[in-house]
Residue, then its C-alpha position, 0 to 999 in steps of 0.5 A: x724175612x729178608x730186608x728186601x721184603x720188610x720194604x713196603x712195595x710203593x702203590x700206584x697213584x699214591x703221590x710222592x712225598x714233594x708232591x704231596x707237600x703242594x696244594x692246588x692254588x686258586x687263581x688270582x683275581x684279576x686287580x681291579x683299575x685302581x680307578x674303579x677303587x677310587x670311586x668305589x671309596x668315593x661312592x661309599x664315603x659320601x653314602x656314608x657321610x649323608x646317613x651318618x653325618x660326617x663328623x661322625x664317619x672316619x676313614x676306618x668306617x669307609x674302609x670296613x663298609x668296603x671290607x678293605x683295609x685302612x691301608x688300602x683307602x689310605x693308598x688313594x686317599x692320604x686323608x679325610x681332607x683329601x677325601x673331602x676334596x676329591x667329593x667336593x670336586x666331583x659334586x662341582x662338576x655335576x653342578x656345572x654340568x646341570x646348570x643351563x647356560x643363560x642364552x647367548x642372545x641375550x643381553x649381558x646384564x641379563x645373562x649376567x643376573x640369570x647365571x648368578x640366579x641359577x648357581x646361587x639356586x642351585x646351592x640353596x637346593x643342594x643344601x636343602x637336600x645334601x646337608x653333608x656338603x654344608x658339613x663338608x664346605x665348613x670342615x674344608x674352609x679356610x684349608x685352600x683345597x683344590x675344589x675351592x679354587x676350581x670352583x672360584x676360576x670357574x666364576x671367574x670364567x664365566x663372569x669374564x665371558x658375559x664381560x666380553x660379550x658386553x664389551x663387544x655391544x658396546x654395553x660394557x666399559x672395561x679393559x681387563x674382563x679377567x681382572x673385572x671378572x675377579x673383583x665382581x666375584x669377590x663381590x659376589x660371594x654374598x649370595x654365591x658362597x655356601x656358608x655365607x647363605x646357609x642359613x639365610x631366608x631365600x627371599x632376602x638371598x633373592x632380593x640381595x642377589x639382584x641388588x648386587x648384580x645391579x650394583x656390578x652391572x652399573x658399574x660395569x656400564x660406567x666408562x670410568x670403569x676403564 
């Protein structure tokens, strides 16, 4: 038999061996916006925080009840701290947002005892219900997070706004409303500050709320508060 014959005539359809060395590749899925990721991980974690306690939950926790890895919760989170912090912001803010403005009409010391009322209320409620941010505020004290100090200019704020409007009726006597606005929210931390009302009785925050915000008010309405 002849060399020519002994060769195996190449059938049609059979692919060459280069072409058979690939595989068909499934698309890609499209990246999600990292912005999407970060509230996912934030969803997740304090999910995670309020069944399980949050000592009790690490950063490889969230990542397996995501099914990424730590290093992917690492890349927009660095730490628990920082996760704490971000929560802590994002909870801050749907607390301003539900929390009503007292009346404009109405007269600075009033408005001034209800906007105390209503936010230390609404920390009452959310320590009663969310027992994980009371865990949170406690693990984050001392540690100057961003979502402390967002909170403390939002008092400030607010408080000075109240001041003006006194000043302006002629109620109030002050020069510096910021300045005023700092120091009465120093003073205020007693019935406004997490911690320091946790474990109180409600009545007795009730009754201390008003005889602060009595005590401020007086000493707003002296002229010798200038």
């Amino acid at each position: 038999m002849s060399k020519a014959l002994a060769i195996a005539p190449k059938e049609e359809g059979l692919p060459s061996s280069k072409a058979g060395m690939r595989t068909a590749r499934s698309p890609r899925k499209p990246r999600r916006p990292a912005a999407e990721t970060r509230e996912d991980i934030l969803n997740t974690a304090e999910e995670l925080f309020r069944t399980k306690g949050f000592t009790n939950v690490a950063m490889a926790d969230v990542a397996a009840a995501l099914g990424m890895s730590p290093a992917n919760v690492f890349k927009h989170f660095h730490s628990k701290t920082h996760l704490v912090d971000a929560i802590s912001v994002r909870h801050l803010e749907a607390m301003i947002d539900r929390l009503a403005r007292p009346d404009d009409h109405k007269a600075p010391p009033e408005r001034l005892l209800l906007f105390v009322e209503q936010l230390m209320e609404s920390h009452l409620r959310d320590l009663q219900k969310s027992p994980h941010i009371f865990e949170m505020i406690v693990f984050s004290a001392g540690q100057e997070l961003p979502c402390a100090e967002q909170y403390r200019e939002m008092l400030i704020d607010d408080i000075a706004q109240i001041i003006d409007a006194g000043v302006e009726s002629g109620i109030y006597h002050v020069k510096d409303s910021r300045k005023t606005a700092e120091i009465a929210t120093m003073a205020l931390a007693c019935v406004l500050h997490p911690v320091l009302i946790a474990k109180e009785k409600a009545d007795i925050l009730a009754t201390r709320c008003r005889e602060v915000v009595a005590l401020i008010d007086t000493a707003l309405q002296n002229p010798l508060a200038k």
